[in-house]
KEVO-693814 format. One line per 3 residues: number of its first residue (from 1); their letters; for each residue x, y, z negated of N, C-alpha, C. Coordinates in steps of 0.1 Angstrom, whole numbers. Each point is the difference from the previous one (the first is absolute). Example, Ala and Ser with C-alpha at 12.3 -4.5 7.8 and 13.67 -1.06 7.14 Angstrom:
BEGIN
1> as> 132,-57,-78,-9,12,0,9,12,0  -4,11,7,9,11,0,-8,11,-8
***
This chain:
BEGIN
1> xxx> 50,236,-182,-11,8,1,-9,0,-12  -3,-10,-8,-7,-5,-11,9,1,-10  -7,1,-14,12,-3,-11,-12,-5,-10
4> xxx> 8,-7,-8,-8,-12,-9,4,8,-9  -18,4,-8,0,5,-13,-6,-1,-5  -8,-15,0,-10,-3,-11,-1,-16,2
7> xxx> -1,-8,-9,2,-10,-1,-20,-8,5  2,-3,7,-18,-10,3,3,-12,8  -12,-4,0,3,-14,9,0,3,17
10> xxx> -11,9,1,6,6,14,10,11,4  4,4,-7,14,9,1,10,-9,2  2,-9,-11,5,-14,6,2,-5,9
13> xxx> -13,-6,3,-3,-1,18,5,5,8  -2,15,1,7,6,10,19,1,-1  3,4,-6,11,-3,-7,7,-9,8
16> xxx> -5,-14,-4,4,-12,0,0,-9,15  -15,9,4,2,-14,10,5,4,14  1,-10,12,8,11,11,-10,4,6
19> xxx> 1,17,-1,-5,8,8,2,4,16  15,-5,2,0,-7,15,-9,-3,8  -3,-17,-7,-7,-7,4,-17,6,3
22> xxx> -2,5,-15,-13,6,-1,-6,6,9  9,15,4,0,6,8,-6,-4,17  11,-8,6,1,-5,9,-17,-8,2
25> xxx> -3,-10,-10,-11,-9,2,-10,14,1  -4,11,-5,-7,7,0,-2,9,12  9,2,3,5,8,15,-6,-7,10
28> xxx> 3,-17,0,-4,-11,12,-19,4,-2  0,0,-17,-18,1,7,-7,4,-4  4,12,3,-6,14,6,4,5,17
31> xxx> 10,-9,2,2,2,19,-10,-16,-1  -2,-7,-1,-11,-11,1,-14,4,6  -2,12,-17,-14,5,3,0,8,11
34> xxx> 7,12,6,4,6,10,-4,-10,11  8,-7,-2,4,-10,19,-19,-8,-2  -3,-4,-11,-14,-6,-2,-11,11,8
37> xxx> 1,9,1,-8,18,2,2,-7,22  16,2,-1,1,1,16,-4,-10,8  5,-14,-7,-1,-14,9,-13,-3,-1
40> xxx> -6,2,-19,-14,-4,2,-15,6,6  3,12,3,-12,10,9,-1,-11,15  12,-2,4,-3,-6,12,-10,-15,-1
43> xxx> 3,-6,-9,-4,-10,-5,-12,-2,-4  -5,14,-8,-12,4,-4,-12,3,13  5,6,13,-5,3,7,-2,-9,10
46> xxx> 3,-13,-1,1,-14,10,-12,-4,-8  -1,0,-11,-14,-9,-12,-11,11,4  1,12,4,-11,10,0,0,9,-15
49> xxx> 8,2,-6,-1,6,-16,10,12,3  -7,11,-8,12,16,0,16,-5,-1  7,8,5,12,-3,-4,10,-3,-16
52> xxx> -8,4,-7,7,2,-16,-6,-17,-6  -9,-7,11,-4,-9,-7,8,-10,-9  13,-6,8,10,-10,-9,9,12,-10
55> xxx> 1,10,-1,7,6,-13,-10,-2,-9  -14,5,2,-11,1,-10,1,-15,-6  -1,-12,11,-3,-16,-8,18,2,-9
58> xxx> 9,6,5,9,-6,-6,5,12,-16  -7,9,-1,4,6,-10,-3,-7,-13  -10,-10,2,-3,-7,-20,18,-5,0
61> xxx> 1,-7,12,17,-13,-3,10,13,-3  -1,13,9,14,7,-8,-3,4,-12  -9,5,-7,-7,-1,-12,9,-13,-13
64> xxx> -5,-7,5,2,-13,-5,14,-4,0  5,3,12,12,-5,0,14,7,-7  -9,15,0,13,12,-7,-3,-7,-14
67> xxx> -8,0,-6,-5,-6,-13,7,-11,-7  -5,-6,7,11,-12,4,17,4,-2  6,6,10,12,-3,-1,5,9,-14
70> xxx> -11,14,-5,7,3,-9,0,-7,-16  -12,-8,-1,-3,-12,-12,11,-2,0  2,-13,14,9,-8,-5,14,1,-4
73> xxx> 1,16,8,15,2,-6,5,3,-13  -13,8,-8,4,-5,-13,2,-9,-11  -3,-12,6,-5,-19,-6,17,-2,-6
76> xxx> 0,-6,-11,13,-8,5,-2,-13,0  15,-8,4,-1,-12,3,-13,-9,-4  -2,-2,-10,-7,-15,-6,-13,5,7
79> xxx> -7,19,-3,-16,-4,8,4,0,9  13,1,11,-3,0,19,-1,-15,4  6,-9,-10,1,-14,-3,-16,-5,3
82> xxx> -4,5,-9,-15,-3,-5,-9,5,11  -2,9,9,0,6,3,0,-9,20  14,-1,3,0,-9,8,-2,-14,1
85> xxx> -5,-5,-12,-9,-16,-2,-13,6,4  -3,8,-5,-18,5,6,0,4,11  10,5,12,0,2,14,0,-11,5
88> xxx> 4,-10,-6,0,-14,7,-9,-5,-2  -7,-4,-9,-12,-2,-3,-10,4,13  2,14,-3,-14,7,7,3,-7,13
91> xxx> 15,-1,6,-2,0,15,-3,-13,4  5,-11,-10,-4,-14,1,-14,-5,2  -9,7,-9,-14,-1,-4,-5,5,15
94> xxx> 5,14,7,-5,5,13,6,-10,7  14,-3,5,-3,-10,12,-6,-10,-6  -9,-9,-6,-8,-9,-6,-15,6,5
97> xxx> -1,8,1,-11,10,8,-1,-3,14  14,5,7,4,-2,15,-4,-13,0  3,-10,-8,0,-13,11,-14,-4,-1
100> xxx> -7,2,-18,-15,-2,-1,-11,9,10  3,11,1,-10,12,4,5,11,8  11,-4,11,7,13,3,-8,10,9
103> xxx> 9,15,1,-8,3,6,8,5,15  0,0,13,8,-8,7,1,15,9  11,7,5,1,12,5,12,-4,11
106> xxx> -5,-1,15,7,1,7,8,-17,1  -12,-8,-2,4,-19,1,10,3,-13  3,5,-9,10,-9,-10,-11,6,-12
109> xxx> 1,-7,-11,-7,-4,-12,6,4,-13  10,6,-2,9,7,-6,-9,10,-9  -12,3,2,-5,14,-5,-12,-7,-10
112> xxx> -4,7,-10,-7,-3,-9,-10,18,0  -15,0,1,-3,14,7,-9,2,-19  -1,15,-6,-4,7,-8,-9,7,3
115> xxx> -10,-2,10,-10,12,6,8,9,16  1,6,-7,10,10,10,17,-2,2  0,-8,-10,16,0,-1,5,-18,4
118> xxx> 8,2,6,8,-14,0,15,-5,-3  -3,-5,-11,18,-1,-4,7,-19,5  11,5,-2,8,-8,4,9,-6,-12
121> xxx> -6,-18,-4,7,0,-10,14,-3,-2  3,-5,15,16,0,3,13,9,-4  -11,13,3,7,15,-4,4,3,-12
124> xxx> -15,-3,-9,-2,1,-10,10,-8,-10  7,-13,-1,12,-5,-5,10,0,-2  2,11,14,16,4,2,5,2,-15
127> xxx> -6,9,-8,8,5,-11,2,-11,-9  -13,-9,-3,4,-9,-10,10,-11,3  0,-1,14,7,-14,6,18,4,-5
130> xxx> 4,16,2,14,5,0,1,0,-13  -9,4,-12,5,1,-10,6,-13,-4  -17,-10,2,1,-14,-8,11,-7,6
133> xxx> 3,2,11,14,-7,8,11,4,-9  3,12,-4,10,6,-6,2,-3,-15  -13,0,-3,2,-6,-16,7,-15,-3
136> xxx> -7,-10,11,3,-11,1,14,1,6  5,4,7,14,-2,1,6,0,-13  -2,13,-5,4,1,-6,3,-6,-14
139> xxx> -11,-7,-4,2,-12,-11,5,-8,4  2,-12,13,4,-8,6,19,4,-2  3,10,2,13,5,-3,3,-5,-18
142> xxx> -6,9,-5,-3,0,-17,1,-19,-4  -7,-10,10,-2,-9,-6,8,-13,10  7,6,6,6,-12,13,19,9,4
145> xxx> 2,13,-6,8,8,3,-1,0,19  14,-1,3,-1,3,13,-2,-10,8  -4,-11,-9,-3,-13,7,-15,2,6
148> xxx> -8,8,5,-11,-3,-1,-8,-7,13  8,-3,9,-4,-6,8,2,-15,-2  11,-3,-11,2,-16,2,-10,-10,-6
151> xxx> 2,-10,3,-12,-10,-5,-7,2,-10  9,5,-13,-5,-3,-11,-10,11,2  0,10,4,-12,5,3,-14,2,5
154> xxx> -1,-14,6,-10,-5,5,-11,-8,-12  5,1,-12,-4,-9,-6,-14,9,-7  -8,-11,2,-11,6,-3,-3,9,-14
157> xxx> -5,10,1,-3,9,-11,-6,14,4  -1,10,-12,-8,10,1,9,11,12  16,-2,-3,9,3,8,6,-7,5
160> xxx> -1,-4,13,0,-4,10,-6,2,12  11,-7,13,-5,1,11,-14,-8,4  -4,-6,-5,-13,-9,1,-9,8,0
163> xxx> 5,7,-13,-16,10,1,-2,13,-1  12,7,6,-2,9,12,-6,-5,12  6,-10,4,-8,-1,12,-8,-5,-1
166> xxx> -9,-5,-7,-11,-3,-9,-11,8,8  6,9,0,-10,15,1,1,6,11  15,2,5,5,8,13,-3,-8,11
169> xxx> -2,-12,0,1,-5,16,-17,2,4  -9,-8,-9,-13,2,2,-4,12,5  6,10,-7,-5,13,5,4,0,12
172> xxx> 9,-2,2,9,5,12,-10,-9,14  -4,-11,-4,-5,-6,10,-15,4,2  -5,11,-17,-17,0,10,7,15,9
175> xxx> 8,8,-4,2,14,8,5,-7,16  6,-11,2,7,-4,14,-15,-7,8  -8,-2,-10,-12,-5,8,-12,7,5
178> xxx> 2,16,-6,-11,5,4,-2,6,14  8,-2,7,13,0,1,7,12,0  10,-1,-5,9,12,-4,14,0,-1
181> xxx> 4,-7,12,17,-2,2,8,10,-5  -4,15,-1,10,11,1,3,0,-16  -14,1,-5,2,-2,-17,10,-11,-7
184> xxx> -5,-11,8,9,-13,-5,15,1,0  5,1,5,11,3,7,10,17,-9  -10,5,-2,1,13,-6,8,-6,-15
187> xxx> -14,-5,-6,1,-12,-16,17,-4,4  0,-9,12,11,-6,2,12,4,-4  6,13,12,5,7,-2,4,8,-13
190> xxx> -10,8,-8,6,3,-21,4,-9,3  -6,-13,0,2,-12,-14,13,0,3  9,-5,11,12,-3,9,12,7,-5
193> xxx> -2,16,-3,8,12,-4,-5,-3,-16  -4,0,-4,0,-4,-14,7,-11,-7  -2,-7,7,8,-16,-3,16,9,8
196> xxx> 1,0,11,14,3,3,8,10,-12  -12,9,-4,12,6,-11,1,-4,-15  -5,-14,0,-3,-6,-11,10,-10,3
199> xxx> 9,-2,7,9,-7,3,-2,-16,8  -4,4,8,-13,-11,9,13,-10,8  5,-12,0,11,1,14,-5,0,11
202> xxx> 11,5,6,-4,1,21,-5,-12,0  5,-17,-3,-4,-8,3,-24,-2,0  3,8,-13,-16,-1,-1,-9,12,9
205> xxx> 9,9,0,-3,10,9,-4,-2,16  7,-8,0,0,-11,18,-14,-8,1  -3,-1,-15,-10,-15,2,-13,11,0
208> xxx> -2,5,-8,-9,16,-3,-1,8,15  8,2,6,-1,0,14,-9,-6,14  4,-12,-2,-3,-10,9,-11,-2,-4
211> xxx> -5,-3,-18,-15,2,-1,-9,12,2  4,9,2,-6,13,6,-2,0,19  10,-5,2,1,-3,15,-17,-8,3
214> xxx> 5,-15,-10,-8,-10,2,-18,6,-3  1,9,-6,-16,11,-2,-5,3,10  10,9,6,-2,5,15,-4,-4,8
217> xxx> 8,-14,3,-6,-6,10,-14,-12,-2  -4,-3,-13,-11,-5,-2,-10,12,1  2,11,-1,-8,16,2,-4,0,17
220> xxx> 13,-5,6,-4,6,19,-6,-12,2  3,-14,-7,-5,-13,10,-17,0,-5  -6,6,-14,-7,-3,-6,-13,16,4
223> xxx> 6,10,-3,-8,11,-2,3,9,15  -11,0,5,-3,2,14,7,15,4  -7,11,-11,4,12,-2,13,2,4
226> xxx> 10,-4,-12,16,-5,2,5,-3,10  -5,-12,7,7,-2,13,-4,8,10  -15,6,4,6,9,5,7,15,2
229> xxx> -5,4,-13,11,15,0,16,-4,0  1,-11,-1,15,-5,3,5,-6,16  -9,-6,4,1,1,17,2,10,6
232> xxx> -14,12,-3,-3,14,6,14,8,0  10,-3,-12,12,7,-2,12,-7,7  2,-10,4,7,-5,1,-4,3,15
235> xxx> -10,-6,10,-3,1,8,-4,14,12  -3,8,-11,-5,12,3,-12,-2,10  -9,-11,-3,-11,-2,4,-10,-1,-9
238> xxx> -17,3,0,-4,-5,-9,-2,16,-8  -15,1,-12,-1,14,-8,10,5,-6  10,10,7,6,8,-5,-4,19,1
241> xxx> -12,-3,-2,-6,17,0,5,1,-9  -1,0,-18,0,4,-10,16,6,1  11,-14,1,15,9,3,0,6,8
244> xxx> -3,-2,12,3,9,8,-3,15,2  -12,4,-8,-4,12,-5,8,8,-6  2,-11,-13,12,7,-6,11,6,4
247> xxx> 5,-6,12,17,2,6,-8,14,5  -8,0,6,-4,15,8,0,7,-10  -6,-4,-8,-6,15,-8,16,4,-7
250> xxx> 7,-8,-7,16,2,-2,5,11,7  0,-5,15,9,6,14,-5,13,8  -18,2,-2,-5,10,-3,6,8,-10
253> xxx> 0,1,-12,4,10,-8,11,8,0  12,-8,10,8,10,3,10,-1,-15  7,15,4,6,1,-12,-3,9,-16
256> xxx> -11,10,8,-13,7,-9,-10,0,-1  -5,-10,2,-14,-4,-4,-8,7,20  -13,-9,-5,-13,11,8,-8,8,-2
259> xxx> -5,-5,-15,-7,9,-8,-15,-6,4  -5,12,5,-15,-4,1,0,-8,15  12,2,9,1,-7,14,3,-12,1
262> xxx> -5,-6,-12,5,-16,-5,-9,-8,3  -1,-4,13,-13,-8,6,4,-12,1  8,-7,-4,4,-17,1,-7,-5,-9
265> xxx> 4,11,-15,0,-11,-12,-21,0,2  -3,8,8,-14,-1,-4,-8,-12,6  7,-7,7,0,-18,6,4,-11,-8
268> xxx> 11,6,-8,9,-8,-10,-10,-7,-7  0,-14,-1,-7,-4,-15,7,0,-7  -11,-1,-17,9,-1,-9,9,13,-3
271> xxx> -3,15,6,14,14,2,2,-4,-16  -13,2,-10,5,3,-9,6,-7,-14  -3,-14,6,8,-14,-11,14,-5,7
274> xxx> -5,-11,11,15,-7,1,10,10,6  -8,3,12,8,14,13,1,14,-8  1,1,-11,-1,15,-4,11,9,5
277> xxx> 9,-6,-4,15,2,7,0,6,15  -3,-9,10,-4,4,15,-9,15,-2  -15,2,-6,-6,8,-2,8,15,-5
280> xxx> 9,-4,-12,13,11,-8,4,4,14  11,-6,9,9,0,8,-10,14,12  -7,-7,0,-10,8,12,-2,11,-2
283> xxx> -3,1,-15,-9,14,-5,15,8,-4  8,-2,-5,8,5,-3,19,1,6  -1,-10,8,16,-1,7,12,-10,-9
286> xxx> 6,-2,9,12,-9,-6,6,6,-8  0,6,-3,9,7,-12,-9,-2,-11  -10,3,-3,-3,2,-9,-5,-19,-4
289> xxx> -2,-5,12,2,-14,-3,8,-8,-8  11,9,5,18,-6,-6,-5,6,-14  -3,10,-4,1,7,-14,-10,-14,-10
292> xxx> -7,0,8,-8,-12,-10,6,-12,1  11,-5,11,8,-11,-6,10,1,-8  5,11,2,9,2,-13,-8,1,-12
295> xxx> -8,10,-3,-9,-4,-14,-3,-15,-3  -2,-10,9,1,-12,0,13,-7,-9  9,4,8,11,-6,-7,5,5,-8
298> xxx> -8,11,-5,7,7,-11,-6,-7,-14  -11,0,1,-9,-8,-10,9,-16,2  4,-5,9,5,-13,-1,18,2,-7
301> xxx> 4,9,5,14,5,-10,-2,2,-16  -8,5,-2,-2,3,-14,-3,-14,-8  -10,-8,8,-6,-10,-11,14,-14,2
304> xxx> 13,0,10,8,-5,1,8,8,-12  2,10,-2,8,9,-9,-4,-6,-13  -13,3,-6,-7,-3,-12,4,-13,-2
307> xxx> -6,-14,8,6,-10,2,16,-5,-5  10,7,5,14,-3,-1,4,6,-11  -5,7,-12,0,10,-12,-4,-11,-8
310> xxx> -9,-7,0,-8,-5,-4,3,-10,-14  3,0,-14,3,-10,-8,-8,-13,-1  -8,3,-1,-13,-10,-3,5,-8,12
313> xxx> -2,-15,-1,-2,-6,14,-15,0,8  -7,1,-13,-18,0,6,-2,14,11  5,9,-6,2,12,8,5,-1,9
316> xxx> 13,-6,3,6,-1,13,-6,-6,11  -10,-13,-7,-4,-9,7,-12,11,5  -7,5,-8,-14,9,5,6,4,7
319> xxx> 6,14,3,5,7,3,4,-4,21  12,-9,-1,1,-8,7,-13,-2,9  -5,-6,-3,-19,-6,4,-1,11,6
322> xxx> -5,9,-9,-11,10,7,8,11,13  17,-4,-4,9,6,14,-6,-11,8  -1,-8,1,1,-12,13,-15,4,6
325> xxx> -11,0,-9,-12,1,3,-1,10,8  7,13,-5,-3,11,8,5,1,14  13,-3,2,7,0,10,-4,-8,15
328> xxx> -6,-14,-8,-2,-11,9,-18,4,3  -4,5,-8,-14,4,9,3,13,7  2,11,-5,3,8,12,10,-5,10
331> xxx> 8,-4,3,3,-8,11,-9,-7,8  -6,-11,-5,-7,-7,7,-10,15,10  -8,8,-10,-11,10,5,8,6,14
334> xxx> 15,6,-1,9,9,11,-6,-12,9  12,-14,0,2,-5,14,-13,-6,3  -7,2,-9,-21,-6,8,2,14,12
337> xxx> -1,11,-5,-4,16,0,10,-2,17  10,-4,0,8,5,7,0,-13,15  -3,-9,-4,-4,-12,8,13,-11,4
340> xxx> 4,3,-13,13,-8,-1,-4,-14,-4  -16,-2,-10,-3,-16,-6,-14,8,5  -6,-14,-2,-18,-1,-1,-6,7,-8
343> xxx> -10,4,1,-8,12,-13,-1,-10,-14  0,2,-7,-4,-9,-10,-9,8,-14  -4,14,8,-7,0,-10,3,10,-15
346> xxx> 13,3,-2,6,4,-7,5,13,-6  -6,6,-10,-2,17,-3,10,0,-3  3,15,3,15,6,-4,0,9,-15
349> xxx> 8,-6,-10,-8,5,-12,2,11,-2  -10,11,-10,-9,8,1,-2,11,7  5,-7,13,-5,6,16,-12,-2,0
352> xxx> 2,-11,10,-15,-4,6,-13,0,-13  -13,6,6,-9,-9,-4,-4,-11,-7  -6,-3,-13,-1,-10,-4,2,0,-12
355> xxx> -11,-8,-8,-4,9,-14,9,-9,-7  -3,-10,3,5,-19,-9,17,3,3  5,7,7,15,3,4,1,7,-9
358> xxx> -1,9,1,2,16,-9,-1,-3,-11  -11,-1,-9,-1,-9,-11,9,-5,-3  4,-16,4,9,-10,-2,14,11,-3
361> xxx> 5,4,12,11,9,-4,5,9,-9  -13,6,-1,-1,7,-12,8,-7,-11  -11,-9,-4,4,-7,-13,10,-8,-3
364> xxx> 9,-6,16,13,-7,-3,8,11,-7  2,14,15,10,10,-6,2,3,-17  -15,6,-2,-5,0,-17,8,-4,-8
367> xxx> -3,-15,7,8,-10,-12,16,0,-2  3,1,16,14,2,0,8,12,-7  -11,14,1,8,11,-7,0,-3,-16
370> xxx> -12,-9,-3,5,-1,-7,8,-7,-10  2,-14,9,9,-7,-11,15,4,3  3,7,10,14,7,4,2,8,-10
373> xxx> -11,10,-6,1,15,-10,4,-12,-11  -10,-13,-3,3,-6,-15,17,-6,1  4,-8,9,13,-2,0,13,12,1
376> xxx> -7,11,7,14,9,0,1,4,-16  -14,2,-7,2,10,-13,-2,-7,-14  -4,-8,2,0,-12,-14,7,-10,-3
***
């Protein structure tokens, strides 16, 4: 359809990077803002505010975030490098906030508030944590070959396991304390697929397990919340309005939506963050449900595609990452949505609602188009 006839740095760009991919992330959010219009009127009109209210608060982040994802795609490697040391930074400095000054939305402490706005610094690292994870494999390879799990790797230095986790566990422990099991676990999970495609053995894979297990259950024995949305499910006793809304408003929608005869999702909390999905289903039918899971896995085919192309190992390793990230939080968001696990809280990315999400995503993908465009063409 296009034909290259002029040599620039964004002609290039286009040219170069996957427009697949591009496409697709763009498509997701612009049906975001859409589904933000349908799920959030209801939502708006529970607070007492016009219906356009949550598009209006949310148009600075798509602003920001289109911005965002187009910058970054033209960076190469060394500034996304640079680039994701200052996402980590910023998000360390903010949970450092949470624990000093948080600002506490719905009993967890996870949020740091800007006047009007409240971000989430958890969210906010996703990108640095995938890159800097990836870099560091990737030297670890460079400086241990495929040994990088064995002893000699432990030995203290700039590269090394010491001091990665130097950095990773602490974090990890103020986001499990705010409390925020779903996030923790989330961290868990990359890290897990990262290392497995970094050549992790099953044997460590078992123990990485069991210590995730061993989370959980210091989470239900310790954090009240946890144990009971995990009773309530298991027992089917106990606050289950929020799922159980959901399954209705699902099973309401039929197979073509209700349209404006969509009276569940307007009980639904949350229609238009965690349950957006339930809200989609209602307003529009199973079908068009399935169309957005497939878009789902379509965006998860491609960044596996990119991934397995991939020369660079740092690439692979990102790449990799931000498949696992994507897949394993919209997962978790379905079987909350569906009342298959406990709500935990968790946006469907750039579906649901949520600025600190949208953002964050933004700028992993960014990064991802573009150190894919730097490896496929340089």
């Amino acid at each position: 359809m296009f034909k290259r006839t002029e040599e620039s740095k964004v002609t290039s760009w286009f040219f170069e990077i996957d427009r697949k991919l591009l496409y697709t992330v763009l498509l997701m959010i612009l049906l975001g803002a859409i589904f933000a219009v349908s799920a959030g009127s209801v939502a708006a009109e529970r607070i007492n505010q016009p219906w356009y209210f949550f598009i209006v608060k949310a148009l600075p982040f798509y602003c920001i975030g289109l911005v965002t994802l187009f910058v970054s795609s033209l960076l190469n490697k060394k500034t996304i490098l640079g680039l994701s040391v200052l996402n980590v930074v910023v998000g360390l400095g903010l949970l450092l906030v949470t624990v000093a000054a948080p600002h506490i939305i719905k009993g967890s402490a996870r949020f740091v508030s800007f006047g009007s706005f409240n971000v989430m610094p958890s969210d906010i690292m996703k990108p640095g944590f995938i890159i800097l994870t990836a870099w560091f494999l990737a030297k670890m390879k460079e400086k241990f070959g495929e040994n990088i799990f064995s002893k000699h790797a432990w030995k203290i230095g700039w590269i090394s396991w010491e001091t990665y986790l130097l950095v990773f566990l602490p974090t990890l422990a103020i986001i499990l304390m705010h409390p925020d099991l779903g996030t923790t676990m989330l961290y868990l999970g990359v890290l897990c697929v990262m290392l497995f495609i970094a050549g992790l053995p099953w044997a460590a894979i078992g123990t990485m397990a069991i210590g995730a297990v061993g989370i959980f259950l210091f989470a239900y024995a310790n954090m009240s919340h946890v144990h009971n949305r995990i009773d309530s499910l298991l027992t089917g006793n106990g606050d289950l309005y929020q799922v159980t809304q959901s399954v209705q408003s699902i099973q309401h929608g039929g197979l073509f939506g209700r349209g404006d005869d969509a009276f569940i999702k307007q009980s639904l909390p949350d229609a238009h963050t965690d349950f957006i999905f339930a809200a989609i289903t209602e307003d529009l039918g199973a079908i068009m449900a399935c169309v957005l899971l497939g878009l789902l896995l379509y965006v998860f085919k491609l960044l596996v595609s990119d991934a397995m192309r991939a020369r660079d190992k740092f690439v692979f390793y990102a790449v990799g990452g931000t498949a696992a990230l994507f897949v394993i939080q919209t997962s978790i968001n379905l079987i909350s949505t569906l009342r298959l696990f406990a709500p935990k809280g968790m946006t469907l990315p750039f579906i649901s609602y949520g600025g600190s999400s949208l953002v964050s995503f933004c700028l992993l993908f960014g990064m991802i188009l573009a150190i894919v465009r730097e490896d496929r063409w340089r």
